[in-house]
Structures are given as structure tokens and as C-alpha cells.
N, CA, C and O atoms as a GROMACS GRO file, in nm:
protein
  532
    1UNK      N    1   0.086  -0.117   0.000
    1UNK     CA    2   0.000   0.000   0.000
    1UNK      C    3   0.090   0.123   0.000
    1UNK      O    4   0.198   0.136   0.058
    2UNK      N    5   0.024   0.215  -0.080
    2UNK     CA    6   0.143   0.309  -0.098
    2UNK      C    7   0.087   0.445  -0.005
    2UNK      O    8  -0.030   0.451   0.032
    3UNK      N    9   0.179   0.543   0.024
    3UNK     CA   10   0.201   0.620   0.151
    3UNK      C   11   0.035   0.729   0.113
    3UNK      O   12  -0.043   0.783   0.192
    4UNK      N   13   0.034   0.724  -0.033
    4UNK     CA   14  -0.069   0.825  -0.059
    4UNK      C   15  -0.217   0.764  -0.022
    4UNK      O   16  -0.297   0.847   0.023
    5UNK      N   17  -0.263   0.627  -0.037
    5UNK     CA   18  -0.351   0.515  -0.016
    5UNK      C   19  -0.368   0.540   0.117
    5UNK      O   20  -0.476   0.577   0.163
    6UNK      N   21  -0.241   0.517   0.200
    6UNK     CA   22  -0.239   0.508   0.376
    6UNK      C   23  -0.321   0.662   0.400
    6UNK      O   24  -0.438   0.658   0.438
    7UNK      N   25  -0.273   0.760   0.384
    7UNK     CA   26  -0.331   0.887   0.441
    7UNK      C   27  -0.467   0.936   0.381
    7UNK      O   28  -0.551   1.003   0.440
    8UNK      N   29  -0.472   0.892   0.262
    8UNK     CA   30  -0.639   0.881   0.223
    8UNK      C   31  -0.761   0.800   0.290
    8UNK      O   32  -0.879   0.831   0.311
    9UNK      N   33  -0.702   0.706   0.310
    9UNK     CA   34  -0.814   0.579   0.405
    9UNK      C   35  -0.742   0.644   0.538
    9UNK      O   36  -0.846   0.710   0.546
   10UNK      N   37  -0.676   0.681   0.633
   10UNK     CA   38  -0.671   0.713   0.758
   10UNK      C   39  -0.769   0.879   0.743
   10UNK      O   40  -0.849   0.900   0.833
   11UNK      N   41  -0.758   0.968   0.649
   11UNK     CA   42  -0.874   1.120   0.631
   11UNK      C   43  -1.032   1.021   0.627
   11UNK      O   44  -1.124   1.075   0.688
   12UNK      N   45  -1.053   0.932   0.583
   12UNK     CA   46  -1.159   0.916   0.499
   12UNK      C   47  -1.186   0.841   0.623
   12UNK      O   48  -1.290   0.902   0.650
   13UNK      N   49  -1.171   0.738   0.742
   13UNK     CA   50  -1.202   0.664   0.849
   13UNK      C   51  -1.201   0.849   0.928
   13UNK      O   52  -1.297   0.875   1.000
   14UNK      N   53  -1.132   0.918   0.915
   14UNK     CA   54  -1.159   1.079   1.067
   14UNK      C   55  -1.256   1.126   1.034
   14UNK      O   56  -1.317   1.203   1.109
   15UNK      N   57  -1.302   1.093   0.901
   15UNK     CA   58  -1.450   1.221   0.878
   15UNK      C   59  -1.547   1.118   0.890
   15UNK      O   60  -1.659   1.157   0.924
   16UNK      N   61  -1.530   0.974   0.865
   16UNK     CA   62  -1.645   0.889   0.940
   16UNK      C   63  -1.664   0.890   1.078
   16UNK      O   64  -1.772   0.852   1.123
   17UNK      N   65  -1.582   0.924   1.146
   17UNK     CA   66  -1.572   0.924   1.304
   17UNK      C   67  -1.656   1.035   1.316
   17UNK      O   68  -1.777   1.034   1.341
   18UNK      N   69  -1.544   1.185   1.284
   18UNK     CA   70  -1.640   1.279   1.342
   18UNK      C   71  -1.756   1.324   1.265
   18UNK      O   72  -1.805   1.437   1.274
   19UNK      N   73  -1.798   1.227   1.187
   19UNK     CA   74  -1.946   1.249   1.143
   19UNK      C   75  -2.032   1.157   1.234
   19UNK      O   76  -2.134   1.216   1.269
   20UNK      N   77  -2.021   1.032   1.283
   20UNK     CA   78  -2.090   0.945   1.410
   20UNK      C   79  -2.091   1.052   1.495
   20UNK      O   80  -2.195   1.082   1.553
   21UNK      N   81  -1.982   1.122   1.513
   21UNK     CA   82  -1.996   1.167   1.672
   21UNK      C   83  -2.086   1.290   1.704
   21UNK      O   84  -2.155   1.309   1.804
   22UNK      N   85  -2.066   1.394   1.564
   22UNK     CA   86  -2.168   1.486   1.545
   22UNK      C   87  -2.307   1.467   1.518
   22UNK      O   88  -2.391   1.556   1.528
   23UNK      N   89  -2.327   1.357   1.486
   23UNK     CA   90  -2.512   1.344   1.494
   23UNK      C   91  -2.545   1.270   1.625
   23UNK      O   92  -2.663   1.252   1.654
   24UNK      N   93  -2.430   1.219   1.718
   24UNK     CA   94  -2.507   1.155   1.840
   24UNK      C   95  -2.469   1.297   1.895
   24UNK      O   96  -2.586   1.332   1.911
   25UNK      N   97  -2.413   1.383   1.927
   25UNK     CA   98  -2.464   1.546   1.964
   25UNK      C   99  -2.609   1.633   1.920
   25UNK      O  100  -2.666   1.729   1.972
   26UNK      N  101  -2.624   1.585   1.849
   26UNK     CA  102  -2.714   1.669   1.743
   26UNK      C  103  -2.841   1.627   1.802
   26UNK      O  104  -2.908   1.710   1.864
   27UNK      N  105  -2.891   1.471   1.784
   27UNK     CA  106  -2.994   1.420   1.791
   27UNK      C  107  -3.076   1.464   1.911
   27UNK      O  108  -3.195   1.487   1.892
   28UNK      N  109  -3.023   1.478   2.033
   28UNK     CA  110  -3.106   1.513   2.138
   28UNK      C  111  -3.103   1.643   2.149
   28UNK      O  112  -2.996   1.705   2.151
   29UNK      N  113  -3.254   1.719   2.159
   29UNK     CA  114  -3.242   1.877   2.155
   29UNK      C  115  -3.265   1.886   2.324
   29UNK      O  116  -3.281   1.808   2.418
   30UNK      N  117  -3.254   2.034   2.302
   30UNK     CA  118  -3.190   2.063   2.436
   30UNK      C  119  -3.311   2.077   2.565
   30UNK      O  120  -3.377   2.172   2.521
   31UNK      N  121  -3.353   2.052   2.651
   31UNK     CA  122  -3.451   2.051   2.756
   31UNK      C  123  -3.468   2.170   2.798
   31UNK      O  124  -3.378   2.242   2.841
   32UNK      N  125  -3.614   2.207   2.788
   32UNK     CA  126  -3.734   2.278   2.761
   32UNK      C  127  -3.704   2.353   2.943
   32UNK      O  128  -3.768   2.284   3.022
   33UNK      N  129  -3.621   2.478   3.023
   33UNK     CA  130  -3.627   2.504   3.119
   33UNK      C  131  -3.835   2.492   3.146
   33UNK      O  132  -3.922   2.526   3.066
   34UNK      N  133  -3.848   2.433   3.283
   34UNK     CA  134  -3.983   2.473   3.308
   34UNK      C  135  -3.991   2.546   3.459
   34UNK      O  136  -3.918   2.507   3.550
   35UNK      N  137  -4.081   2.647   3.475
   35UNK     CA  138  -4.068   2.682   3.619
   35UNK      C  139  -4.146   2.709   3.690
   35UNK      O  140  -4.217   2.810   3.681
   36UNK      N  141  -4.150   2.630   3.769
   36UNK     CA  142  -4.220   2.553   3.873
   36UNK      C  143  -4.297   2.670   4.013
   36UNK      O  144  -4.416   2.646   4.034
   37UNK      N  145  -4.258   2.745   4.070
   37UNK     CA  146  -4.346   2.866   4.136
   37UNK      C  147  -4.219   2.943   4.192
   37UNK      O  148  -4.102   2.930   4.159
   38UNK      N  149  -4.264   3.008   4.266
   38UNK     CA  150  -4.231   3.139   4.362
   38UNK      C  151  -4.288   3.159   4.461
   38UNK      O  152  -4.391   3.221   4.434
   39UNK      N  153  -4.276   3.136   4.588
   39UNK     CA  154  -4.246   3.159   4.709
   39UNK      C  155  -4.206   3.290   4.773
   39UNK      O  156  -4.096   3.308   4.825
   40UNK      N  157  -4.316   3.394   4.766
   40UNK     CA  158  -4.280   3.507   4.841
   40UNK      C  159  -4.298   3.542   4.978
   40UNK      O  160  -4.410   3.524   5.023
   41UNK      N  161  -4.198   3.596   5.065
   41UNK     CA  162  -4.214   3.576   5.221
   41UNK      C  163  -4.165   3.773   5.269
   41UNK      O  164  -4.091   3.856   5.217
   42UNK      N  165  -4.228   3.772   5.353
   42UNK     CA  166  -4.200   3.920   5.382
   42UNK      C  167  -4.114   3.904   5.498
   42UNK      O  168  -4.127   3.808   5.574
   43UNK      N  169  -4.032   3.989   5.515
   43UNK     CA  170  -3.912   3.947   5.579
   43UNK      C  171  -3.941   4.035   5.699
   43UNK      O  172  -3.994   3.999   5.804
   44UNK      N  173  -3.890   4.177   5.662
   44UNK     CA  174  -3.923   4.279   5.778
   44UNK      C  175  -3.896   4.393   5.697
   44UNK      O  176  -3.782   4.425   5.663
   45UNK      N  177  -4.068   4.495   5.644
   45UNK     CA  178  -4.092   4.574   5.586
   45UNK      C  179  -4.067   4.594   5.488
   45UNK      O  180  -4.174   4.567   5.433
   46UNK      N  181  -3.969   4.639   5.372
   46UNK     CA  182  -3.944   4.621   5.250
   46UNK      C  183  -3.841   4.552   5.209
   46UNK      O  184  -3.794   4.579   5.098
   47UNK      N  185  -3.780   4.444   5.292
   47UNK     CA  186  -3.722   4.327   5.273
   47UNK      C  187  -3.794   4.174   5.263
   47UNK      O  188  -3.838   4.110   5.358
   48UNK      N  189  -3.792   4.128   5.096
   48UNK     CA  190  -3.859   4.028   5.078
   48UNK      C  191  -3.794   3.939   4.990
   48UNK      O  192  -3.734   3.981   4.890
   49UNK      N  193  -3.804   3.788   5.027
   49UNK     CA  194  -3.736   3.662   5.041
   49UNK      C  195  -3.827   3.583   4.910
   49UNK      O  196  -3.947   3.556   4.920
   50UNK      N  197  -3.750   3.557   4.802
   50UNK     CA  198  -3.817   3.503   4.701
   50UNK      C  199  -3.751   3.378   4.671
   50UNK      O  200  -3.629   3.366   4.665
   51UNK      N  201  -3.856   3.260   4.647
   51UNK     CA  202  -3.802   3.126   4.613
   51UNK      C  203  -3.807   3.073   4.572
   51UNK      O  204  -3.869   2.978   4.622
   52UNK      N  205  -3.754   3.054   4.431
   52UNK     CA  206  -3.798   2.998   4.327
   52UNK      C  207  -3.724   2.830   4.281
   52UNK      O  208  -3.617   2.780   4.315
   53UNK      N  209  -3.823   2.783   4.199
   53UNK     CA  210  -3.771   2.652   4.182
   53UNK      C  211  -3.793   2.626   3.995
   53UNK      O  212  -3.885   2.669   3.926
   54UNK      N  213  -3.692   2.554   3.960
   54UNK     CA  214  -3.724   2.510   3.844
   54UNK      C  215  -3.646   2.362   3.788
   54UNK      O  216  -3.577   2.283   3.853
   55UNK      N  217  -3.682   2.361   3.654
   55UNK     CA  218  -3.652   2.231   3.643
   55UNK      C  219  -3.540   2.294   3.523
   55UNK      O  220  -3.532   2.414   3.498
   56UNK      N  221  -3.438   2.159   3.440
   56UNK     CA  222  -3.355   2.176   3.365
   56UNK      C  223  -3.315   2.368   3.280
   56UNK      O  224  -3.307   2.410   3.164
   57UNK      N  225  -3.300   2.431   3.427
   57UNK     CA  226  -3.203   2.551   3.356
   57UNK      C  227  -3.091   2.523   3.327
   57UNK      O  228  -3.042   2.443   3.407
   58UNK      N  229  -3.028   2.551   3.252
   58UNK     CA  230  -2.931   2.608   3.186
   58UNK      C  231  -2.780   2.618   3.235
   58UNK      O  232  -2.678   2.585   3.175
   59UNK      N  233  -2.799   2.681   3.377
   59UNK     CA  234  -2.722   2.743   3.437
   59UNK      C  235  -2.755   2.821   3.566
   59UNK      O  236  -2.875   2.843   3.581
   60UNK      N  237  -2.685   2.859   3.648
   60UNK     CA  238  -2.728   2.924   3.750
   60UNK      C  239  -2.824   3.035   3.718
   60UNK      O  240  -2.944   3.045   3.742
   61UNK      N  241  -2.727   3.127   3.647
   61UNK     CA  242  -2.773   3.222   3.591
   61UNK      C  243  -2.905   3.265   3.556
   61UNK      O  244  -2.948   3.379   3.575
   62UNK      N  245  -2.973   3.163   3.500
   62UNK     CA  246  -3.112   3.135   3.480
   62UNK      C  247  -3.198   3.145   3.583
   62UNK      O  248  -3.297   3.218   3.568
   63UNK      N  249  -3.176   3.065   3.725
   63UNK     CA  250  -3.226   3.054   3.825
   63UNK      C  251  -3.230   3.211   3.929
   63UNK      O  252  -3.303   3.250   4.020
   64UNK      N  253  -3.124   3.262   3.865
   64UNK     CA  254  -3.119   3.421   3.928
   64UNK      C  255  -3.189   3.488   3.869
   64UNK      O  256  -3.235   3.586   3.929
   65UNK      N  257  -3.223   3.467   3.742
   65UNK     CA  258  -3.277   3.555   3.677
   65UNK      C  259  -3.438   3.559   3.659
   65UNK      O  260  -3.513   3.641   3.605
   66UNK      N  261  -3.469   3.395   3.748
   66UNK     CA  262  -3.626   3.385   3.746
   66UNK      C  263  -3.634   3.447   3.899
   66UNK      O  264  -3.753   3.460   3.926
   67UNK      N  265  -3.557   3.487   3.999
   67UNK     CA  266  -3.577   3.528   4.110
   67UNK      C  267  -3.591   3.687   4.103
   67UNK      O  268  -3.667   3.750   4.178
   68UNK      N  269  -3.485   3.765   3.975
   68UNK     CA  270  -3.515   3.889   3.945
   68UNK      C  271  -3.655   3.979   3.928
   68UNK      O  272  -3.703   4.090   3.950
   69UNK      N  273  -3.687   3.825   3.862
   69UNK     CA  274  -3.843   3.875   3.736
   69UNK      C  275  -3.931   3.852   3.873
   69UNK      O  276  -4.000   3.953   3.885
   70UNK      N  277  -3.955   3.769   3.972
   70UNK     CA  278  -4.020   3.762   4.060
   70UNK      C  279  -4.038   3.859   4.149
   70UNK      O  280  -4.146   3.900   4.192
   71UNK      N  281  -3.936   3.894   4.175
   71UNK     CA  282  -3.889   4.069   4.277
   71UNK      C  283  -3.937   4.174   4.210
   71UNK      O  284  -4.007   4.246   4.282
   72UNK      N  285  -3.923   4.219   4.068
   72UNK     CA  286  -3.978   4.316   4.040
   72UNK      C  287  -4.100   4.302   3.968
   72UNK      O  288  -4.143   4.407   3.918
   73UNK      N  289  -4.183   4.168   3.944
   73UNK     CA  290  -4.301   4.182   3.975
   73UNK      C  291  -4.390   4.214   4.106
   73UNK      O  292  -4.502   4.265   4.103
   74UNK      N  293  -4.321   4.176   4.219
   74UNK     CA  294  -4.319   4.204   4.317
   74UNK      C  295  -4.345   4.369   4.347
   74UNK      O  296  -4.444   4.428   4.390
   75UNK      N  297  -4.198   4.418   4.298
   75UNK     CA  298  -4.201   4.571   4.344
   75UNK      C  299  -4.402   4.626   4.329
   75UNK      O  300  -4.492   4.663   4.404
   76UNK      N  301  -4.380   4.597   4.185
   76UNK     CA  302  -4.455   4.702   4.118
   76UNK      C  303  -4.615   4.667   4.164
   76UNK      O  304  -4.706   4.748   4.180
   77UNK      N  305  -4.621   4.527   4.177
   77UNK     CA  306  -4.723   4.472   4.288
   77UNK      C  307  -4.783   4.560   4.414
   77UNK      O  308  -4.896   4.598   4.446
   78UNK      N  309  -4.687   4.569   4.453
   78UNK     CA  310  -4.675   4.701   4.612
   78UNK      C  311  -4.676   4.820   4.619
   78UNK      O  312  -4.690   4.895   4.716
   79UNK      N  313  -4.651   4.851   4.433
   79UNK     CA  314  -4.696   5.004   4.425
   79UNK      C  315  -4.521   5.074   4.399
   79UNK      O  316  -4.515   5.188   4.353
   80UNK      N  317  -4.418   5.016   4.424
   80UNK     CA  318  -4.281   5.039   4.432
   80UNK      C  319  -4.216   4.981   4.273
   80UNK      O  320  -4.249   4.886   4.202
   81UNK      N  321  -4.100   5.094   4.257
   81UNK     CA  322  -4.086   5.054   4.096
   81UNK      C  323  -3.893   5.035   4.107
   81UNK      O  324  -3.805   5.067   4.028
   82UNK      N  325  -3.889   4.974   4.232
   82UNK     CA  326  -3.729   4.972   4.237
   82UNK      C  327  -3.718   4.848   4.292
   82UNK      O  328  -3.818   4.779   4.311
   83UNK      N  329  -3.577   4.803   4.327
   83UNK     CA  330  -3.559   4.656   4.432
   83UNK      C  331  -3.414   4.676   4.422
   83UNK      O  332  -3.375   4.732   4.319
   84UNK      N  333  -3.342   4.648   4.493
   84UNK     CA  334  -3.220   4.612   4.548
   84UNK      C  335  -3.181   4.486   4.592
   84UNK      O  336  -3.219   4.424   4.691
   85UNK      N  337  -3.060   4.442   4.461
   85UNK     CA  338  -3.066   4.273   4.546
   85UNK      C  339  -2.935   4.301   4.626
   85UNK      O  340  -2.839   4.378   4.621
   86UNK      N  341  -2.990   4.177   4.717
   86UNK     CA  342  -2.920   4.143   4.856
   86UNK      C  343  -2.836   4.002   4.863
   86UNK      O  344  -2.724   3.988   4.913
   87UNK      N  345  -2.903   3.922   4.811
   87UNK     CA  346  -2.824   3.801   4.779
   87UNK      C  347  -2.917   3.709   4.732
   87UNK      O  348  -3.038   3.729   4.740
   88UNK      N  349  -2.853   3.583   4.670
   88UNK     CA  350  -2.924   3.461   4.631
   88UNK      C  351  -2.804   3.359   4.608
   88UNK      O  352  -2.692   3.369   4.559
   89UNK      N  353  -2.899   3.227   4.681
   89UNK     CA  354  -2.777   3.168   4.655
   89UNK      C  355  -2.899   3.057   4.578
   89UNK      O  356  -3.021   3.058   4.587
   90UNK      N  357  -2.802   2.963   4.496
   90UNK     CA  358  -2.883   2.873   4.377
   90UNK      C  359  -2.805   2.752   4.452
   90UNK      O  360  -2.690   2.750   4.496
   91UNK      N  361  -2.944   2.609   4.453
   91UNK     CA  362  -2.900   2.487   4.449
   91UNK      C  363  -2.972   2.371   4.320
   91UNK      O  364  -3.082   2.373   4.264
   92UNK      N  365  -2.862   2.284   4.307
   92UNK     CA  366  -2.897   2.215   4.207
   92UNK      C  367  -2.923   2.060   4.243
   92UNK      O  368  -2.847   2.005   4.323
   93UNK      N  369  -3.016   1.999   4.193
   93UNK     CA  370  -3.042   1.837   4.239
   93UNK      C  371  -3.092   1.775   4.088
   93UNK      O  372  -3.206   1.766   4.041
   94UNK      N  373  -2.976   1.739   4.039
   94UNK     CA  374  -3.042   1.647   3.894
   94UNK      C  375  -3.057   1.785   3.812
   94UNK      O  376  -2.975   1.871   3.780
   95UNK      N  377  -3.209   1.771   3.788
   95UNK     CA  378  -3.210   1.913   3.682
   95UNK      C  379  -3.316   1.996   3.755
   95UNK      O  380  -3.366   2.096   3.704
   96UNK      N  381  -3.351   1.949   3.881
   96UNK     CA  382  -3.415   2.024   3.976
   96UNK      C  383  -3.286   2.151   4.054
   96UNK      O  384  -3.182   2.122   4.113
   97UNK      N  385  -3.337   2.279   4.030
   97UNK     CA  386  -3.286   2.353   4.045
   97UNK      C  387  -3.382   2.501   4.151
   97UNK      O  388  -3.488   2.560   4.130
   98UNK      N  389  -3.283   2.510   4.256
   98UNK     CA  390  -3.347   2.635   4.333
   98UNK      C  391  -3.275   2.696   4.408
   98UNK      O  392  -3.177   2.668   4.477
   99UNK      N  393  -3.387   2.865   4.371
   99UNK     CA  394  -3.293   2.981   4.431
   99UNK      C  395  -3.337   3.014   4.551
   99UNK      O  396  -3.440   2.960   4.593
  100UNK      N  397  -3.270   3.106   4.624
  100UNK     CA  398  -3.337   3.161   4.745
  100UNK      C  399  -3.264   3.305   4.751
  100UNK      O  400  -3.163   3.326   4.818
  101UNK      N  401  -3.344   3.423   4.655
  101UNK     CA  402  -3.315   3.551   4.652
  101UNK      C  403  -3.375   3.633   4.756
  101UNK      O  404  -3.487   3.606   4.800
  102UNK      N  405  -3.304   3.736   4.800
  102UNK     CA  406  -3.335   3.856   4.896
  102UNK      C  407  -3.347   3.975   4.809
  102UNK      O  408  -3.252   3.964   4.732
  103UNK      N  409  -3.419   4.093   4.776
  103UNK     CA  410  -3.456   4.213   4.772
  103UNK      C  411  -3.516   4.249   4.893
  103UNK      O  412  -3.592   4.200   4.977
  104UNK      N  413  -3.435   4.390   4.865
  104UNK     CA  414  -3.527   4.525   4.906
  104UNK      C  415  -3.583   4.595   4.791
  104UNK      O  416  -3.529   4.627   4.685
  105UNK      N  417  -3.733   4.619   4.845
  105UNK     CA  418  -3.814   4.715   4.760
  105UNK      C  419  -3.827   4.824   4.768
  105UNK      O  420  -3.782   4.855   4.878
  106UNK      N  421  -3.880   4.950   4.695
  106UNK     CA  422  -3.821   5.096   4.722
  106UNK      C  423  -3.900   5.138   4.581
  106UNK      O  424  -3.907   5.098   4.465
  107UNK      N  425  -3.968   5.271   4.684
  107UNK     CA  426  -4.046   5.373   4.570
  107UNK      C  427  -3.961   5.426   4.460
  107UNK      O  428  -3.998   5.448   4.345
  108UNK      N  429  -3.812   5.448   4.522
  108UNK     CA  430  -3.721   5.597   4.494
  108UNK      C  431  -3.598   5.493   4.415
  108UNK      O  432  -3.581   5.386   4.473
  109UNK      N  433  -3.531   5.511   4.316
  109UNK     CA  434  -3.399   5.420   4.311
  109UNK      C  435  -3.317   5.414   4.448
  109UNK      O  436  -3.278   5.516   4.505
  110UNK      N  437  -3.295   5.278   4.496
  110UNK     CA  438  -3.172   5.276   4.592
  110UNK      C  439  -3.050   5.250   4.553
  110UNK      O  440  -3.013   5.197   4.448
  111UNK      N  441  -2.961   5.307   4.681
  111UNK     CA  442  -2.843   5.364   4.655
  111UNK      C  443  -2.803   5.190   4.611
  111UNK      O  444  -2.892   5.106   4.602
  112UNK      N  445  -2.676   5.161   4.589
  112UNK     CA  446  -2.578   5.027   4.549
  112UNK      C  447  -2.603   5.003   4.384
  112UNK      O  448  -2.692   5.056   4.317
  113UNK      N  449  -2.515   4.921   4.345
  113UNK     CA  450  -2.466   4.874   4.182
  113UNK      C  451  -2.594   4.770   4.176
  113UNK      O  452  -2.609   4.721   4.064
  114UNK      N  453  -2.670   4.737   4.255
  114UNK     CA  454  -2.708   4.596   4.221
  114UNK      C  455  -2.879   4.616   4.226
  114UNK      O  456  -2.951   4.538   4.286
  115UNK      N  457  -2.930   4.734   4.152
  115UNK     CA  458  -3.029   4.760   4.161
  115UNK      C  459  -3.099   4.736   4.019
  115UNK      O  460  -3.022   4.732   3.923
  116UNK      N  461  -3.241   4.718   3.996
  116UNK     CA  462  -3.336   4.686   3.953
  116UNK      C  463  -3.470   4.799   3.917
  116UNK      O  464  -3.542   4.841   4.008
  117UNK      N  465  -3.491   4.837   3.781
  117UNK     CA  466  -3.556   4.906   3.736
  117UNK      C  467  -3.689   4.811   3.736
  117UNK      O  468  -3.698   4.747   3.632
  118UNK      N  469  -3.772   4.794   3.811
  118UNK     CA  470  -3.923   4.650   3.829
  118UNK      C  471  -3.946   4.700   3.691
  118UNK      O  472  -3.883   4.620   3.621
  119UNK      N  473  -4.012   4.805   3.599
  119UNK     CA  474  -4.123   4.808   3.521
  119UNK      C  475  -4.051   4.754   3.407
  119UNK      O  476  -4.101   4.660   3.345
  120UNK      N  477  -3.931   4.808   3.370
  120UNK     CA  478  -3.853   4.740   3.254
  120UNK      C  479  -3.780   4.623   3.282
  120UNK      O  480  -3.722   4.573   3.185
  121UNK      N  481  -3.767   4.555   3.418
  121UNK     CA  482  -3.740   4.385   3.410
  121UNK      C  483  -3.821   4.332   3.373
  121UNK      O  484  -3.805   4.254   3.280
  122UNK      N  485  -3.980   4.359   3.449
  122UNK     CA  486  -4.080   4.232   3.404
  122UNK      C  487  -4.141   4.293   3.294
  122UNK      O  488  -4.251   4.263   3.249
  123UNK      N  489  -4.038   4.410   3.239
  123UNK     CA  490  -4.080   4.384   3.059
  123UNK      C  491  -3.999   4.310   3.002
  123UNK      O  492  -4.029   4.249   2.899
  124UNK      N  493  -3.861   4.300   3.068
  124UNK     CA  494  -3.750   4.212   2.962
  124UNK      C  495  -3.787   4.066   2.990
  124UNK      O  496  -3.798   3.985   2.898
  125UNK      N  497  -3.808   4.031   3.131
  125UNK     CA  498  -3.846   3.894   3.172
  125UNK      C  499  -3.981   3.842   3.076
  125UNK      O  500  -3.969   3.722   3.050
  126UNK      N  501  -4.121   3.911   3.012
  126UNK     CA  502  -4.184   3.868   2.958
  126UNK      C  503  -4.171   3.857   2.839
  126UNK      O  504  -4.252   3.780   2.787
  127UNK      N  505  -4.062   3.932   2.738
  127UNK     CA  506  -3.977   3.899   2.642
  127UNK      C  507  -3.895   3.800   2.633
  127UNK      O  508  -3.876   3.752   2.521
  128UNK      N  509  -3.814   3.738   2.766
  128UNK     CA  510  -3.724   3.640   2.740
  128UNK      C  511  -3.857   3.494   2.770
  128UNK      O  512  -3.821   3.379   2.743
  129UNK      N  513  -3.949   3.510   2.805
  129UNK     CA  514  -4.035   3.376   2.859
  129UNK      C  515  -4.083   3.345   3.000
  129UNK      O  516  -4.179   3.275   3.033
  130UNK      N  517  -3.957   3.439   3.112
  130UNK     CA  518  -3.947   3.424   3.236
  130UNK      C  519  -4.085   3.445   3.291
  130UNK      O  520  -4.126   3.559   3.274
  131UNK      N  521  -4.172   3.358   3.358
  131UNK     CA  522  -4.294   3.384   3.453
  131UNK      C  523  -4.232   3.534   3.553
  131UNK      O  524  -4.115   3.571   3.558
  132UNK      N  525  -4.333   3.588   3.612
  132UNK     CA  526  -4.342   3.650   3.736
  132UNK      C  527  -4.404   3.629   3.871
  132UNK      O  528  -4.371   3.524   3.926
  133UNK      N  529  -4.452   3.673   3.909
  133UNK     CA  530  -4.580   3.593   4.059
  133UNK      C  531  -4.654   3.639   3.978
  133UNK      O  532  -4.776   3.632   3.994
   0.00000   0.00000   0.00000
């Protein structure tokens, strides 16, 4: 067998490979995030405890971001068009996934980096799909 034969049948067996391997990637599409409720708890006065649960997100990220849309549905619920987050921490079990976010709510913008415009989140949140309460 000559050297040109050898490297033609060794190209021609790599693009059979990574053609198997790219349709067993391909075939399964990707799981449908679903989300499951929200849990709102009043903490002490305009500090409120949101808890959300869902199934196959994505990423954390996701799970923060269904706790966002919850808070400033929240705000605007109460008559308040601001929120201030405080923390959240995300746990994961399988593709069961949950957050446990803190805001403060507020008529006026509050002071810190980590604040929340309510009327234009749970406009972006009903653009991206995200439920609210």
C-alpha cells in the first residue's frame, strides 16, 4: 500500500468518526427550562425573600434571573418601581434547580450597583419567557 492510499483511508475513516460523533450530539435537543413557582415571604418591611424553583435551567444564571423577574413583579405589585438585590444563593439536584433571593423594595432608586428598574425587568423577563408571581 502506498504512503498516498495510507493517508487517504486514515482522512476518509476521521470524517467517518467525526461524522458518528456529530449526529449523536445533534440528535437530542436541548430541555425545555420549566418553572415551577415562587415563594414570596416578607421578611421585615421592604425586605422580601423570594423562592424559586425550576426544572432543567441552563445554568445558575437562569435561576437568578427567574428570582429577578419575581422581585420586580413584586415591586410594582406594592406600588414600588425599584428593588435592590441582597443576595441569592442557587441549588442544584439532577435538573431540579433552586434559588433563594433577597430584595429590598423601594419607591425611589436605591443607593448600590445591584439595583433593579421593576417596570422594565418584568418587561424584559416577559420577552425572554421568564414567569413572574
Amino acid at each position: 500500500m502506498t504512503k498516498a492510499l495510507r493517508i487517504a483511508g486514515w482522512l476518509t475513516a476521521s470524517a467517518v468518526l467525526a461524522a458518528c460523533a456529530g449526529a449523536d450530539r445533534g440528535d437530542a435537543p436541548p430541555a425545555i427550562a420549566v418553572y415551577e413557582g415562587i415563594d414570596t415571604i416578607l421578611l421585615d418591611g421592604d425586605m422580601v425573600n423570594f423562592r424559586v424553583e425550576m426544572r432543567n435551567a441552563g445554568a445558575k444564571r437562569d435561576v437568578e434571573a427567574y428570582g429577578r423577574c419575581a422581585a420586580a413583579q413584586y415591586a410594582l405589585i406594592r406600588g414600588f418601581g425599584f428593588a435592590r438585590h441582597v443576595r441569592t444563593t442557587v441549588a442544584q439536584n439532577g435538573n431540579k434547580w433552586r434559588g433563594d433571593a433577597v430584595y429590598v423594595i423601594s419607591a425611589a432608586l436605591p443607593e448600590g450597583i445591584r439595583t433593579i428598574d421593576a417596570e422594565v425587568t418584568v418587561r424584559d423577563c416577559g420577552a425572554l419567557g421568564i414567569p413572574t408571581i
